[in-house]
C-alpha positions as CSV (number, residue, x, y, z in Angstrom):
1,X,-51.1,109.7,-9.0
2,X,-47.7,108.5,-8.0
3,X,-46.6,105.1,-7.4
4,X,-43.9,102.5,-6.6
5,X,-45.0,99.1,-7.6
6,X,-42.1,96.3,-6.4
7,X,-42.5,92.9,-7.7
8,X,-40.3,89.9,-7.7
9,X,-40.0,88.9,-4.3
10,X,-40.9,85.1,-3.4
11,X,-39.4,82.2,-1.7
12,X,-35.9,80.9,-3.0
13,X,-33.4,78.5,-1.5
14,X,-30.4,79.6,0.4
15,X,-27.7,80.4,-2.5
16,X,-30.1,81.3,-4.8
17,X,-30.9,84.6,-6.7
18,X,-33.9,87.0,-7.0
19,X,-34.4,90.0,-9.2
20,X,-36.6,92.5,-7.8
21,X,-38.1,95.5,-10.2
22,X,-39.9,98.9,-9.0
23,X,-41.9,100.6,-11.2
24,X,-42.6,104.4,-11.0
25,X,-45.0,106.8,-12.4
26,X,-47.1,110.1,-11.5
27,X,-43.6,111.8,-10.7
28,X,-40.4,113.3,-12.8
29,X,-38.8,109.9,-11.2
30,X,-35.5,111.0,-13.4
31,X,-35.1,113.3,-10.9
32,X,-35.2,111.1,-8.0
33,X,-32.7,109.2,-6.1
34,X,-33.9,105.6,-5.6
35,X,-33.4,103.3,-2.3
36,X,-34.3,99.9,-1.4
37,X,-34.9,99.3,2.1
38,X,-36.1,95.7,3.9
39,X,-37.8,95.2,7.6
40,X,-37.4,92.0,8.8
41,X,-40.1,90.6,11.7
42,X,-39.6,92.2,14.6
43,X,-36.6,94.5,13.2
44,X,-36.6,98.4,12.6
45,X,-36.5,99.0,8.1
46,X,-33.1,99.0,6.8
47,X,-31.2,100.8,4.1
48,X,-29.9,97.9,1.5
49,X,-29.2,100.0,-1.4
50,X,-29.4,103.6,-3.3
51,X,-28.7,104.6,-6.9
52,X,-28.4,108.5,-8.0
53,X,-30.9,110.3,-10.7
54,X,-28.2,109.3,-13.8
55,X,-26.9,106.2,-12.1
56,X,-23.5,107.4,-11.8
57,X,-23.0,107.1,-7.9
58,X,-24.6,103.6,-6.2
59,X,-24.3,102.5,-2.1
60,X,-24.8,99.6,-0.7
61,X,-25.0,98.6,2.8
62,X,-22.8,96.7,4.4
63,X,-24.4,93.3,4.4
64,X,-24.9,92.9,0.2
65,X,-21.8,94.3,-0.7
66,X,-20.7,92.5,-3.3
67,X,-24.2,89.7,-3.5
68,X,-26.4,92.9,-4.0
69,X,-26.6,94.9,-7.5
70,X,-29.0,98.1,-8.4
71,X,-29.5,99.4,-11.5
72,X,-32.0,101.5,-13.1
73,X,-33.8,102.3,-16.1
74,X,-34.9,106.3,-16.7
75,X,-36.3,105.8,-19.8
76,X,-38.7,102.8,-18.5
77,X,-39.1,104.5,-14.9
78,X,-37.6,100.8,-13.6
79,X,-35.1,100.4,-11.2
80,X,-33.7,96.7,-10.2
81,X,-32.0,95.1,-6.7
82,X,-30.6,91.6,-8.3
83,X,-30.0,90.1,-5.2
84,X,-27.2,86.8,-5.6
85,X,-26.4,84.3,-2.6
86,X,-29.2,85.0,-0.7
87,X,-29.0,83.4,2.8
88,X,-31.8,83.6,5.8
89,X,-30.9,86.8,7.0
90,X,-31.9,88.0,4.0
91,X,-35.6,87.1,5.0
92,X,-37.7,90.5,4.5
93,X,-40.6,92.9,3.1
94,X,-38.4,94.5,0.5
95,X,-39.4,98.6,-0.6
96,X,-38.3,100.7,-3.2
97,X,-38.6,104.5,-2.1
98,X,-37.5,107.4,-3.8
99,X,-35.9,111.0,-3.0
100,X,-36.0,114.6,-4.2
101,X,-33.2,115.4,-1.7
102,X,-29.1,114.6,-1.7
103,X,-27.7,111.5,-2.2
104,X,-25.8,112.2,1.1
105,X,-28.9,111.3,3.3
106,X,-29.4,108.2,1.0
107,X,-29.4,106.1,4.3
108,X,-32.0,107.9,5.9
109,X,-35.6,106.4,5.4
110,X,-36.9,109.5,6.8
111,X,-35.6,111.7,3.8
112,X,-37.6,109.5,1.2
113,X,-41.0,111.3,-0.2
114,X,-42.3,108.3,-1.9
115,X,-42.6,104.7,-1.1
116,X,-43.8,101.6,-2.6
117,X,-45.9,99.0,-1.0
118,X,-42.9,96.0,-0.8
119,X,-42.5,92.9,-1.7
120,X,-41.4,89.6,0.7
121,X,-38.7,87.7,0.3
122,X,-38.1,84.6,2.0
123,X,-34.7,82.4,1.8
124,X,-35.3,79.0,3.5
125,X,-32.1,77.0,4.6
């Protein structure tokens, strides 16, 4: 059976950090490209971030550049968003999802075969 478990998300202060973890199983998740996407009320899902199968190439979008780190463990089937400086805007349901296909369409919710069932995050002001 496959499965995405997030966990982590919860309610932090502006400036204030959050590590959030995805767990895989049921699939060869080595061989799948991971992305985190958020939706926030009212708001169509984002792309925030994508690793590659061996870590080697990452993306971020434009908004966490530089607050916003992925990382990801094969062996454990993990993958991590630490998320630094969070502000308001950051205020979402968080989803890992993974990928069979090219890291070129990372963006592209549509191109992701497996998704988790997300996690909130809420940064008060």
């Amino acid at each position: 059976q496959v499965q995405l478990v997030e966990a982590g998300g919860g309610s932090v202060q502006a400036g204030g950090s959050l590590r959030l973890s995805c767990a895989a199983s049921g699939f060869a998740f080595s061989n799948y490209i991971t992305g985190w996407f958020r939706q926030a009320p009212g708001k169509e899902r984002e792309f925030v971030a994508a690793i590659s199968r061996s870590g080697s190439n990452i993306d971020y979008a434009d908004a966490v550049k530089g607050r916003f780190t992925v990382s990801r463990e094969n062996a454990m089937k993990m993958v991590y968003l630490k998320m630094n400086s969070l502000n308001p805007e950051n205020t979402a349901v968080y989803y890992c999802a993974d990928t069979s296909g090219l890291f070129v369409n990372r963006k592209l919710s549509s191109r992701y075969n497996y998704w988790g069932q997300g996690t909130q995050v809420t940064v008060s002001s």
